[in-house]
C-alpha positions in Angstrom: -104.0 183.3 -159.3 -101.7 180.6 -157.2 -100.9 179.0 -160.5 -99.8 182.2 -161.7 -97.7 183.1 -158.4 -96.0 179.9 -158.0 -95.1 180.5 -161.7 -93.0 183.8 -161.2 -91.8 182.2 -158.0 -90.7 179.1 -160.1 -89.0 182.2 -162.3 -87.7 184.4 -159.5 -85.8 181.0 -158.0 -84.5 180.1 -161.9 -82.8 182.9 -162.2 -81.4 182.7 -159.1 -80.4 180.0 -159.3 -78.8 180.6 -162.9 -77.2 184.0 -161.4 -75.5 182.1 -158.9 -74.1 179.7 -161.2 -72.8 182.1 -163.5 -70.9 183.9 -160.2 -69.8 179.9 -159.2 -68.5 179.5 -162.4 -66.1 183.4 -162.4 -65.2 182.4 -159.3 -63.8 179.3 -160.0 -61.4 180.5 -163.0 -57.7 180.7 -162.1 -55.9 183.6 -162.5 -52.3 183.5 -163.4 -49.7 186.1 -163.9 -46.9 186.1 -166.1 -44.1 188.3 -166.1 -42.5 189.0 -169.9 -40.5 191.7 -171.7 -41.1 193.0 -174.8 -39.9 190.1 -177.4 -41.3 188.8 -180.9 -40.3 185.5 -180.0 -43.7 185.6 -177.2 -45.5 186.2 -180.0 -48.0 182.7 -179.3 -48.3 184.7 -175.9 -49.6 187.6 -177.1 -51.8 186.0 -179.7 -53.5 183.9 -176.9 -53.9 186.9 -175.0 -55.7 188.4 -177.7 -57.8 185.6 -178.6 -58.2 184.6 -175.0 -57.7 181.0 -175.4 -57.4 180.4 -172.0 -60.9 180.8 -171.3 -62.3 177.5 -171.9 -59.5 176.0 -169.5 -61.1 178.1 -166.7 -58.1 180.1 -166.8 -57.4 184.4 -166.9 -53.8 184.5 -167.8 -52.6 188.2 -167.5 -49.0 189.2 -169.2 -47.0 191.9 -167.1 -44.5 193.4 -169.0 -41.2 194.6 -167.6 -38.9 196.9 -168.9 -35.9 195.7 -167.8 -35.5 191.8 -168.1 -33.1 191.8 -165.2 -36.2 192.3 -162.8 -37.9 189.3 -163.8 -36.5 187.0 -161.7 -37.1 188.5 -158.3 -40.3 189.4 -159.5 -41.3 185.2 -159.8 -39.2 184.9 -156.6 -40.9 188.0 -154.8 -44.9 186.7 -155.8 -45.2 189.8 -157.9 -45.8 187.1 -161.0 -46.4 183.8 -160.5 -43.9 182.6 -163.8 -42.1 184.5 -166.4 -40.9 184.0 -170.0 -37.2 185.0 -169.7 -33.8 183.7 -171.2 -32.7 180.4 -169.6 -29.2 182.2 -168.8 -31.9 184.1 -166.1 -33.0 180.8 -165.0 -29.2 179.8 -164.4 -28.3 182.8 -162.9 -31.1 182.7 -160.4 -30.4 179.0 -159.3 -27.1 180.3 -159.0 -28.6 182.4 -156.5 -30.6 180.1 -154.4 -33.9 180.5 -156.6 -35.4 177.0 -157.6 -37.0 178.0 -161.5 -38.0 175.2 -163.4 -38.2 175.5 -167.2 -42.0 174.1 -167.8 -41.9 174.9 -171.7 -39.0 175.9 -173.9 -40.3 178.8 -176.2 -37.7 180.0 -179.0 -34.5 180.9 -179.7 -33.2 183.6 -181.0 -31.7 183.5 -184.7 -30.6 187.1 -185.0 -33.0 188.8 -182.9 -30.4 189.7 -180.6 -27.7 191.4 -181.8 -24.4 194.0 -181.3 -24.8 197.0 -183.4 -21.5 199.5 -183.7 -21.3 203.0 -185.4 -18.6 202.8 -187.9 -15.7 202.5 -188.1 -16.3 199.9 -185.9 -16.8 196.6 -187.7 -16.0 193.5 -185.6 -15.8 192.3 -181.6 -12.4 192.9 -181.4 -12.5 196.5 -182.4 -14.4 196.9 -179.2 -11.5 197.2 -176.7 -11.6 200.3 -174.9 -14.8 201.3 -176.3 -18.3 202.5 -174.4 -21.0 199.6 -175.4 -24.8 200.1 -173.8 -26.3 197.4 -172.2 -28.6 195.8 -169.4 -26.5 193.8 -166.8 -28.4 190.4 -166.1 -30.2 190.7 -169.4 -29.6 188.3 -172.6 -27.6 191.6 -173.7 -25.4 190.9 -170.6 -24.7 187.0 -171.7 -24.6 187.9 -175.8 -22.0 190.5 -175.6 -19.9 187.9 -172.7 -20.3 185.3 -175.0 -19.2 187.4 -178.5 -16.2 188.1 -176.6 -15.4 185.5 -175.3 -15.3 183.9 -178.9 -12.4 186.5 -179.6 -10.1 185.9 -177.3 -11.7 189.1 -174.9 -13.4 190.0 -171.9 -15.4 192.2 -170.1 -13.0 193.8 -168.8 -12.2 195.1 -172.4 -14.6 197.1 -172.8 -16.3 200.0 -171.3 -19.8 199.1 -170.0 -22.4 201.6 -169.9 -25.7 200.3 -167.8 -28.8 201.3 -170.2 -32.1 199.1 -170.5 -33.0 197.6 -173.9 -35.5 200.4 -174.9 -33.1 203.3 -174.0 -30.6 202.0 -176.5 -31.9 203.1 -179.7 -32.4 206.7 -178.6 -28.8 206.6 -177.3 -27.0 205.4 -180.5 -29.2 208.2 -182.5 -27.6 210.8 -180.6 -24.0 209.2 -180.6 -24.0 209.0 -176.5 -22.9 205.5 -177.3 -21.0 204.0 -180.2 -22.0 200.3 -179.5 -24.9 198.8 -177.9 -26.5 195.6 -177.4 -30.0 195.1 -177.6 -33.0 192.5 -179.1 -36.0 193.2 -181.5 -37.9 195.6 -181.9 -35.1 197.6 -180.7 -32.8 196.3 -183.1 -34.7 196.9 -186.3 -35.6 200.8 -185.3 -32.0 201.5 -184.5 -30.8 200.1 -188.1 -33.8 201.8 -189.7 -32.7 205.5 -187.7 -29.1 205.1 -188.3 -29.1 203.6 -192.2 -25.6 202.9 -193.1 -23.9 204.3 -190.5 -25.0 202.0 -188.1 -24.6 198.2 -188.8 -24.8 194.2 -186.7 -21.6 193.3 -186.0 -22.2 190.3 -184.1 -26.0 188.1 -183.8 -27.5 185.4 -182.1 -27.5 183.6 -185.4 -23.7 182.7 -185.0 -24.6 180.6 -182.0 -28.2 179.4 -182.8 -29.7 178.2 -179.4 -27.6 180.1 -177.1 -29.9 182.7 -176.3 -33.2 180.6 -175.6 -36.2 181.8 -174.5 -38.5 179.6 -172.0 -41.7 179.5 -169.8 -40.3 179.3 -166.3 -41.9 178.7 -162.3 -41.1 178.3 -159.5 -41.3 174.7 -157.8 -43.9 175.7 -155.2 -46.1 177.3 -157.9 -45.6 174.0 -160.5 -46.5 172.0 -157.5 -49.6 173.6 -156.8 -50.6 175.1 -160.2 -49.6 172.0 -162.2 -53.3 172.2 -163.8 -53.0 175.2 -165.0 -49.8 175.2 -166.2 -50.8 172.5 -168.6 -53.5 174.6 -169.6 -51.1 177.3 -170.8 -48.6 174.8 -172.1 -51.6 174.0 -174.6 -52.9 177.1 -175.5 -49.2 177.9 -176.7 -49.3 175.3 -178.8 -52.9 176.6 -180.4 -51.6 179.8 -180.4 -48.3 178.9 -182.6 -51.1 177.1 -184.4 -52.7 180.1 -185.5 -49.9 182.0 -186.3 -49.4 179.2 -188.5 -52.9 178.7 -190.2 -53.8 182.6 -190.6 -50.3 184.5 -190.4 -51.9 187.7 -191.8 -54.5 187.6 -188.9 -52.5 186.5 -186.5 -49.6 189.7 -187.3 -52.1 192.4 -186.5 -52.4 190.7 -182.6 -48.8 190.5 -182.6 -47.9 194.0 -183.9 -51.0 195.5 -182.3 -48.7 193.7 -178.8 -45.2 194.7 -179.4 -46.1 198.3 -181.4 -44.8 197.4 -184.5 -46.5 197.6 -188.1 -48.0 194.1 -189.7 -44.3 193.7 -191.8 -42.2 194.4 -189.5 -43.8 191.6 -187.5 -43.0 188.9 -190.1 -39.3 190.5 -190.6 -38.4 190.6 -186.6 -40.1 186.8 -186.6 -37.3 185.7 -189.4 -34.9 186.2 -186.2 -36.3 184.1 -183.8 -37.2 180.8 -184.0 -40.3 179.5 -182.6 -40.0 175.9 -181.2 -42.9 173.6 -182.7 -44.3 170.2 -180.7 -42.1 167.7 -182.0 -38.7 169.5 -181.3 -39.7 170.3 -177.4 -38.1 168.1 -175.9 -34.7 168.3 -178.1 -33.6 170.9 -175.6 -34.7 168.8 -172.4 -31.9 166.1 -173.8 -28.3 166.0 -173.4 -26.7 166.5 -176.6 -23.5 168.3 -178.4 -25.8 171.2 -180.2 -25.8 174.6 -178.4 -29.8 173.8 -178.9 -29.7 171.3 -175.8 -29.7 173.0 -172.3 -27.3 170.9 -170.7 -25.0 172.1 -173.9 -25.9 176.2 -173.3 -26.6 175.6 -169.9 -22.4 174.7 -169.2 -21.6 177.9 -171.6 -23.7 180.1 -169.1 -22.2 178.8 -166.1 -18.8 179.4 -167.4 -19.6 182.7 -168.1 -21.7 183.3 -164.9 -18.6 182.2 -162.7 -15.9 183.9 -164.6 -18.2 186.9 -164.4 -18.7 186.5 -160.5 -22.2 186.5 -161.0 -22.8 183.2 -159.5 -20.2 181.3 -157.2 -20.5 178.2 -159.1 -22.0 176.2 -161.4 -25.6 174.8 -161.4 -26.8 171.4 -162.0 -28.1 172.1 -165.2 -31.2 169.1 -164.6 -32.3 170.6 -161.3 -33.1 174.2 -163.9 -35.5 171.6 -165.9 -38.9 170.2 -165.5 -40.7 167.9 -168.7 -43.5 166.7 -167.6 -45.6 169.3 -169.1 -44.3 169.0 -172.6 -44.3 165.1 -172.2 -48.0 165.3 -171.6 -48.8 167.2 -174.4 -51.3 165.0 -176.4 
């Protein structure tokens, strides 16, 4: 009878024991935030979300998604996320404001994904002038259609904004509110689709390939004291982009399931955007004449941000960028 009681005592401490482990063990996995919009180009994002390859880093990654890109920043700089995938223009424009981002991991680029769509008979930039063209202020809309203008001799000033976020664009070119607007994929794709021939690209992110890049971005407070787990998710992109890779067909029903779009659209909105693989990351990080390097884009943004008066002047381009994390990549 002892033998038999110290037994289930033996039991009774095990698990115990065991149960308070397994709590040790949830307790001790970070969670991180990260603040997107809805993009193709985070596709490794939302794969490893779905897979959750984090786990076996002792890491809960959560992705918030914003509607309006413009609210990304002061939602890093506010503690609302603790980084963001956003468009290094955004990680300008915030240094410009007194915000120090650091880009930890350069992502993509778009390749078409963003784009200016007109109603005919509107066929090119410079038919633009005096006309109504939808778009988010601070968004990669904002620095696409500054940029396409600048490229024909225009401005701004041109034109007749009209403030709309990316997902309210579609809806508003169906009903002819607005002639123009400037938007990214999925949108991009479902306004072609709804408007057939009578709606067409007039100017892309293909004609400057790099200008419009997407990147993981923090703070330097959080990279100082989340460095660990930044690496973590610096890797699991990397397995992620692996699996897209190795089992496409899998990997496009996590990805459409993500952005609401059906298995084939996901490969046809991926053709505009070009996913950065391992041995090009840190091609961007170095100073070169390519629109592809950040110092490159990075001096095309500040010209823009400063003609614009959205920052007073221009950043230092190296104090917007942070390595390490890529160089450590094994």
């Amino acid at each position: 009878m002892q033998s038999s009681s110290l037994l289930r005592k033996a039991r009774i401490l095990a698990v115990g024991i065991a149960g308070a482990l397994a709590v040790a063990g949830a307790q001790a996995a970070t969670t991180m935030k990260i603040g997107l919009t809805t993009w193709i180009g985070y596709s490794p994002f939302y794969v490893a979300d779905a897979l959750d390859l984090y786990k076996k880093h002792g890491l809960k990654v959560t992705l918030q998604t914003f509607p309006d890109p413009a609210a990304l920043p002061s939602a890093m700089s506010g503690g609302a996320v603790d980084g963001a995938l956003m468009t290094y223009d955004q990680v300008i424009g915030a240094a410009g404001q007194g915000q120090v981002f650091k880009v930890v991991l350069p992502v993509d680029y778009s390749n078409g994904g963003d784009a200016v769509l007109a109603a005919k008979p509107i066929a090119k930039i410079t038919d633009l002038k005096g006309k109504k063209v939808a778009y988010a202020p601070l968004s990669p809309s904002d620095f696409l259609i500054s940029y396409a203008l600048k490229a024909n001799g225009m401005s701004v000033k041109d034109i007749s904004p009209v403030n709309m976020t990316p997902e309210a664009i579609p809806a508003a070119m169906a009903s002819g509110a607005v002639p123009v607007g400037v938007t990214y994929e999925p949108n991009v794709s479902q306004i072609l689709t709804a408007g057939k021939d009578k709606i067409k690209v007039i100017y892309s992110s293909k004609e400057a390939p790099g200008l419009i890049a997407d990147v993981l971005a923090f703070d330097d407070k959080k990279i100082a004291k989340n460095g660990k787990e930044i690496q973590a998710i610096v890797s699991v992109y990397l397995e992620a982009l692996k699996f897209m890779k190795d089992k496409p067909a899998e990997a496009a029903k996590l990805i459409g399931k993500a952005v609401g779009v059906s298995e084939k659209e996901v490969g046809e909105q991926l053709s505009g955007v070009y996913n950065i693989p391992q041995a090009e990351m840190l091609k961007p990080y170095a100073k070169a004449k390519e629109t592809t390097s950040y110092y490159t884009s990075g001096a095309i943004i500040n010209e823009i941000l400063v003609k614009s008066g959205q920052i007073k002047k221009p950043v230092d381009i190296a104090t917007t960028l942070d390595d390490r994390f890529v160089k450590a990549i094994k």
